[in-house]
PAFI-128250 format. One record per residue (C-alpha): residue number from 1; residue in three letters; x, y, z. Coordinates in steps of 0.25 Angstrom, whole numbers, plus 5000, padded with zeros to 4 digits. Layout:
BEGIN
[NUM, "ALA", [X, Y, Z]] ...
END
This chain:
BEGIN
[1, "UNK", [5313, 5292, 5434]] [2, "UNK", [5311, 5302, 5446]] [3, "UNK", [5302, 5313, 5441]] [4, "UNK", [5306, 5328, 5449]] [5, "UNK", [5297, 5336, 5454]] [6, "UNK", [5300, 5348, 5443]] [7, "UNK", [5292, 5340, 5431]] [8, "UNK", [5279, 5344, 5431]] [9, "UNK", [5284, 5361, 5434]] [10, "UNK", [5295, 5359, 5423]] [11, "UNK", [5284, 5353, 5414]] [12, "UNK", [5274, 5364, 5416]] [13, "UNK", [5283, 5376, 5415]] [14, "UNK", [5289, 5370, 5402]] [15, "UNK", [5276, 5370, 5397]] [16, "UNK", [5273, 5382, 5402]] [17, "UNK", [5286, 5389, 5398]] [18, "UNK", [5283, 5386, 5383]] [19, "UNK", [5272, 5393, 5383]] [20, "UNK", [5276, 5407, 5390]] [21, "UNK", [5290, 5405, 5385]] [22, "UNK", [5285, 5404, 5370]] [23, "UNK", [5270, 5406, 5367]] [24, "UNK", [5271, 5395, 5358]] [25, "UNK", [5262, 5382, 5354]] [26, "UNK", [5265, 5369, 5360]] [27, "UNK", [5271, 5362, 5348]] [28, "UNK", [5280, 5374, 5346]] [29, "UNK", [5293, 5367, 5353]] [30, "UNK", [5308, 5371, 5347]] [31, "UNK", [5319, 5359, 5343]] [32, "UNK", [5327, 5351, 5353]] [33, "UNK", [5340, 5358, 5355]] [34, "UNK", [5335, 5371, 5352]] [35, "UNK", [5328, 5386, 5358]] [36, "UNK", [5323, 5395, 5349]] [37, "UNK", [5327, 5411, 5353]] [38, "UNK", [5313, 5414, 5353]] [39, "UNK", [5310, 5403, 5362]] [40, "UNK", [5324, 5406, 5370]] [41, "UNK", [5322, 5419, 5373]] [42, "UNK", [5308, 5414, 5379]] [43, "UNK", [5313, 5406, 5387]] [44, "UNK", [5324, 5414, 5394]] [45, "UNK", [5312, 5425, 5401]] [46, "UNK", [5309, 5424, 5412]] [47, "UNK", [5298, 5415, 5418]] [48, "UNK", [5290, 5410, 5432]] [49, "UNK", [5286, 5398, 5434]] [50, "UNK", [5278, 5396, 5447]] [51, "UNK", [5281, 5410, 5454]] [52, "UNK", [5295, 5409, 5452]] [53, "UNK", [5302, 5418, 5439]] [54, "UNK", [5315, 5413, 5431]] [55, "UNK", [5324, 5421, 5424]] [56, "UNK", [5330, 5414, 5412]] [57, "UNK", [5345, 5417, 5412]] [58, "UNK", [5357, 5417, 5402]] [59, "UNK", [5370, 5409, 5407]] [60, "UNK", [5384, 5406, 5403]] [61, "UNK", [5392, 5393, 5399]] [62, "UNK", [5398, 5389, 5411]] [63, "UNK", [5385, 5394, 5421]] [64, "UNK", [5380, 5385, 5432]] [65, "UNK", [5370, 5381, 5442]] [66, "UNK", [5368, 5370, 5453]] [67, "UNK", [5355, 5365, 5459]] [68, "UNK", [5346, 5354, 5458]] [69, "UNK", [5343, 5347, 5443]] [70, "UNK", [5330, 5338, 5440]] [71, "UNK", [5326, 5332, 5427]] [72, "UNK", [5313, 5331, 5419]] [73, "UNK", [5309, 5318, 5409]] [74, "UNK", [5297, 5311, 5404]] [75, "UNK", [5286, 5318, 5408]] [76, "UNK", [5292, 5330, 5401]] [77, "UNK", [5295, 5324, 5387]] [78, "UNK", [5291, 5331, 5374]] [79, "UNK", [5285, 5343, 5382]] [80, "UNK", [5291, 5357, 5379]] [81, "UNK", [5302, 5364, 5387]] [82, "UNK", [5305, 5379, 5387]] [83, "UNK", [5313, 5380, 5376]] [84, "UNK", [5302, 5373, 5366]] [85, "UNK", [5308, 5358, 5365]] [86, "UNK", [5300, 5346, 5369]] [87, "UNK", [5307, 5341, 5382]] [88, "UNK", [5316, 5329, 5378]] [89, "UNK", [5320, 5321, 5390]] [90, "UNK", [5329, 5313, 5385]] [91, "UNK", [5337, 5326, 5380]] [92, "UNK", [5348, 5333, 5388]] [93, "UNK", [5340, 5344, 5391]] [94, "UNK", [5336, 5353, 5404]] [95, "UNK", [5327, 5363, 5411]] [96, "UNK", [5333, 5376, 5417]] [97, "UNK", [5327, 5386, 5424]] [98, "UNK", [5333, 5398, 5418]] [99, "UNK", [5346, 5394, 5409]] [100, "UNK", [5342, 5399, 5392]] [101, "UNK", [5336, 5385, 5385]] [102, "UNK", [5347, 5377, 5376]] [103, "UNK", [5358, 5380, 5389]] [104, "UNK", [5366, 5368, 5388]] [105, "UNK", [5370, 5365, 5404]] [106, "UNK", [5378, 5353, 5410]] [107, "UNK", [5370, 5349, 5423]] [108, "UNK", [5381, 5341, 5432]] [109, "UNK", [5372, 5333, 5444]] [110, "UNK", [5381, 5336, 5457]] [111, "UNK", [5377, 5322, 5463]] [112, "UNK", [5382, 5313, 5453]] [113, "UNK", [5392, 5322, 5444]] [114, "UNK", [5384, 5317, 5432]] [115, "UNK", [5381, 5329, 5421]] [116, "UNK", [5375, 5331, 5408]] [117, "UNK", [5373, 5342, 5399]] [118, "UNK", [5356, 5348, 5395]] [119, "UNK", [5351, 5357, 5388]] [120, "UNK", [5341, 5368, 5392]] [121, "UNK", [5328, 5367, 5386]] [122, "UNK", [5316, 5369, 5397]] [123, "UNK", [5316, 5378, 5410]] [124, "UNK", [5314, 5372, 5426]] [125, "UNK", [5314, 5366, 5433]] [126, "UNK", [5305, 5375, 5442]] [127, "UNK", [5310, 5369, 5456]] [128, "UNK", [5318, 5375, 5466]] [129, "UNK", [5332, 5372, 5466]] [130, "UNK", [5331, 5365, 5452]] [131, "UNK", [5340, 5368, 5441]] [132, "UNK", [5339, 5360, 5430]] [133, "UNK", [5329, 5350, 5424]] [134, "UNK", [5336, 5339, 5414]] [135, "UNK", [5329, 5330, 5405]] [136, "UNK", [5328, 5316, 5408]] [137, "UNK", [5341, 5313, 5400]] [138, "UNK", [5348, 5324, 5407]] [139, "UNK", [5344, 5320, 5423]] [140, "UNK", [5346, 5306, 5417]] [141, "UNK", [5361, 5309, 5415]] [142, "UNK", [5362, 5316, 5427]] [143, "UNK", [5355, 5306, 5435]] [144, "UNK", [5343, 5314, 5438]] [145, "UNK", [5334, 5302, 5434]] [146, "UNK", [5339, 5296, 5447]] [147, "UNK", [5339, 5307, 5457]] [148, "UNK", [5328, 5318, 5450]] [149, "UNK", [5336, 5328, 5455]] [150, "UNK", [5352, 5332, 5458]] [151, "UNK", [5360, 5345, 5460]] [152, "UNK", [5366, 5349, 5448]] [153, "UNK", [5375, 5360, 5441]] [154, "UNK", [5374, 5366, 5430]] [155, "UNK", [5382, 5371, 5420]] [156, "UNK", [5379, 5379, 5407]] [157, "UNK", [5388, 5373, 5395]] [158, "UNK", [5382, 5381, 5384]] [159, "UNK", [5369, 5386, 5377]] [160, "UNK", [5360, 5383, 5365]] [161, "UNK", [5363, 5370, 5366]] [162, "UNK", [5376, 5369, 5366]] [163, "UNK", [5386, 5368, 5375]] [164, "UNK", [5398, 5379, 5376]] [165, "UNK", [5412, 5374, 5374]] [166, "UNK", [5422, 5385, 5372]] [167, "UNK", [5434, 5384, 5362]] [168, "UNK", [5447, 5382, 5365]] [169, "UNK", [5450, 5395, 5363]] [170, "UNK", [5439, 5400, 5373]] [171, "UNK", [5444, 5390, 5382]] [172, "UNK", [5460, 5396, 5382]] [173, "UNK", [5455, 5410, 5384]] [174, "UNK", [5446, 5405, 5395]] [175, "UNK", [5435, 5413, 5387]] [176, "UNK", [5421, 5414, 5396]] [177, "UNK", [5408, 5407, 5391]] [178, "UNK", [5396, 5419, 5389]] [179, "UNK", [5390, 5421, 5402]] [180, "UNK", [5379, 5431, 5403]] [181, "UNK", [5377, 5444, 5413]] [182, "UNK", [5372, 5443, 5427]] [183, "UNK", [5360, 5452, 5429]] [184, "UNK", [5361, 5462, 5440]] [185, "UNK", [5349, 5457, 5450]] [186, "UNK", [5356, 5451, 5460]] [187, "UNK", [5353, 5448, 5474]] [188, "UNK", [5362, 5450, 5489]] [189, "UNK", [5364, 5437, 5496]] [190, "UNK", [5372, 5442, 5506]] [191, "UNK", [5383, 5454, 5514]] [192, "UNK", [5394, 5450, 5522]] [193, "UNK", [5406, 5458, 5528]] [194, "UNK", [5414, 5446, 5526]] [195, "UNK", [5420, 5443, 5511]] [196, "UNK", [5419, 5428, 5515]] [197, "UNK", [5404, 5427, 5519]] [198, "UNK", [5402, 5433, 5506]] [199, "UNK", [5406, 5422, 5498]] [200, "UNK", [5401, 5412, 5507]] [201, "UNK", [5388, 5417, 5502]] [202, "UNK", [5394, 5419, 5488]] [203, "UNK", [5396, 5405, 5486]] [204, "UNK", [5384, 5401, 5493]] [205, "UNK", [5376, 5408, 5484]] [206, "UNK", [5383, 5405, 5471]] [207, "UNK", [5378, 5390, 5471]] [208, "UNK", [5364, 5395, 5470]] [209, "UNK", [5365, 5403, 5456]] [210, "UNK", [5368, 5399, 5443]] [211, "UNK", [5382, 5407, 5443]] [212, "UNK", [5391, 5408, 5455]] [213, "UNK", [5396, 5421, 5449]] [214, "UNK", [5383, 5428, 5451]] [215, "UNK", [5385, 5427, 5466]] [216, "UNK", [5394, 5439, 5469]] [217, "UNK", [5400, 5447, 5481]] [218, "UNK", [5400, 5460, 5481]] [219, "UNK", [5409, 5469, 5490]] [220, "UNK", [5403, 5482, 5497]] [221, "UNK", [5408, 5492, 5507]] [222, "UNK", [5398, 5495, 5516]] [223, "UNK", [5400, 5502, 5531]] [224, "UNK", [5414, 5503, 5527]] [225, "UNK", [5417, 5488, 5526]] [226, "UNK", [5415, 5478, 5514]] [227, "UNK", [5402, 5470, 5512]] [228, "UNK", [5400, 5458, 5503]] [229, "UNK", [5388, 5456, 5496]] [230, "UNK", [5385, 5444, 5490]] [231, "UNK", [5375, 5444, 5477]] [232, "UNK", [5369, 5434, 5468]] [233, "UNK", [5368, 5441, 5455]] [234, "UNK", [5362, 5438, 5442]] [235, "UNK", [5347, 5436, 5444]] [236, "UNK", [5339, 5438, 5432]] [237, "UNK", [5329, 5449, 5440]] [238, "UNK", [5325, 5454, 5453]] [239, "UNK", [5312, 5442, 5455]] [240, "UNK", [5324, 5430, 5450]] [241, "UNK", [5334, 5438, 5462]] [242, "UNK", [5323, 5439, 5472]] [243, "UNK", [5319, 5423, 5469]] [244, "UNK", [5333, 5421, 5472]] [245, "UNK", [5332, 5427, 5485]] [246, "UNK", [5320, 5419, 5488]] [247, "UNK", [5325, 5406, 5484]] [248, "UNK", [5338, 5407, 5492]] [249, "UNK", [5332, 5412, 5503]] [250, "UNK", [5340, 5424, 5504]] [251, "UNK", [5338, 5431, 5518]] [252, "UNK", [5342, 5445, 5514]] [253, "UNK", [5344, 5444, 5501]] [254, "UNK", [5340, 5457, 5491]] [255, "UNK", [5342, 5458, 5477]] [256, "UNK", [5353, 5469, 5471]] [257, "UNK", [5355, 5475, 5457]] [258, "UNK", [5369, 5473, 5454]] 
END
């Protein structure tokens, strides 16, 4: 089996995120399956690890995000993970940066169309451009075990554990699943005179978020004639906004308050 190179950060910051997240004593875990509100509510502040600050957000059925997925497996079994169980490899389980504990996510691997469904129970992995860390029997059905890595989409399909099907009564009046509120930090990518090279940078910039929607082109008059700004809403706080900027490399990007 190929180890990837987020094992020993993921381990450590488990270990590590017990303790600030909780304050409680190494045998205090919770049941598989299962996140106490005491323990969720720890776990959805906001966090560093290693100079950089996550804001734990809320999503909605139907929310996705692509990058790169990895997997973690033996040297990792029976320690704890973030939400208090002892890691179980050979559980259909997963590691998520900033997505609440119990999330229930369908992770389709882009190279080979194979896909499976996890559950969120721990948080990483901490490597740039990573979005997801599976158990062993997750990378395992995705082919991960092979490859160590692949590109991935995500999917969110439901929370506490369970996965959200709407009736079919939902289903005929096309009613939305919950989704939750962007926040008003935001940050300008772009102007253009020109409506088209707007939503060039509008799609450009949508497959780097977890929610196309939150990029968004907004229409000014400025000199007498139109300007299209293009923003990327929803960022948790001014420091995760200015990250972004960082990590993009945006020349000439500022943060705005919508």
């Amino acid at each position: 089996m190929r180890k990837v190179l987020n094992f020993g950060l993921v381990a450590g910051i488990v270990l590590a995120g017990i303790a600030s997240f909780t304050g409680c004593s190494h045998r205090s875990y919770t049941k598989p399956g299962h996140t106490s509100a005491a323990r969720h509510r720890a776990t959805m502040r906001t966090y560093t690890v290693r100079g950089r600050t996550y804001h734990p957000t809320y999503v909605g059925v139907g929310d996705t995000m692509s990058g790169i997925a990895s997997w973690y497996g033996p040297n990792f079994h029976g320690k704890a993970t973030s939400n208090g169980e002892r890691y179980n490899m050979n559980a259909m389980t997963a590691a998520h940066k900033t997505w609440p504990m119990d999330t229930m996510v369908r992770v389709q691997n882009l190279d080979n169309g194979r896909s499976c469904v996890v559950r969120i129970n721990d948080r990483g992995p901490f490597v740039k451009g990573r979005v997801i860390d599976c158990s062993y029997a997750a990378g395992k059905k995705l082919g991960l075990d092979r490859t160590g890595t692949a590109r991935v989409k995500l999917t969110v399909l439901g929370f506490a554990g369970k996965v959200y099907r709407p009736s079919r009564a939902q289903k005929a009046r096309k009613a939305p699943a919950p989704r939750v509120l962007l926040s008003n930090f935001g940050v300008q990518v772009g102007a253009f005179r020109r409506y088209e090279g707007a939503k060039i940078y509008q799609r450009r910039y949508a497959a780097t978020v977890d929610r196309p929607e939150r990029v968004q082109i907004r229409k000014f008059i400025v000199d007498g004639a139109p300007l299209y700004r293009v923003w990327v809403m929803g960022f948790g706080s001014e420091e995760e906004a200015r990250d972004y900027i960082r990590d993009q490399g945006i020349a000439g990007g500022f943060l705005i308050r919508n």
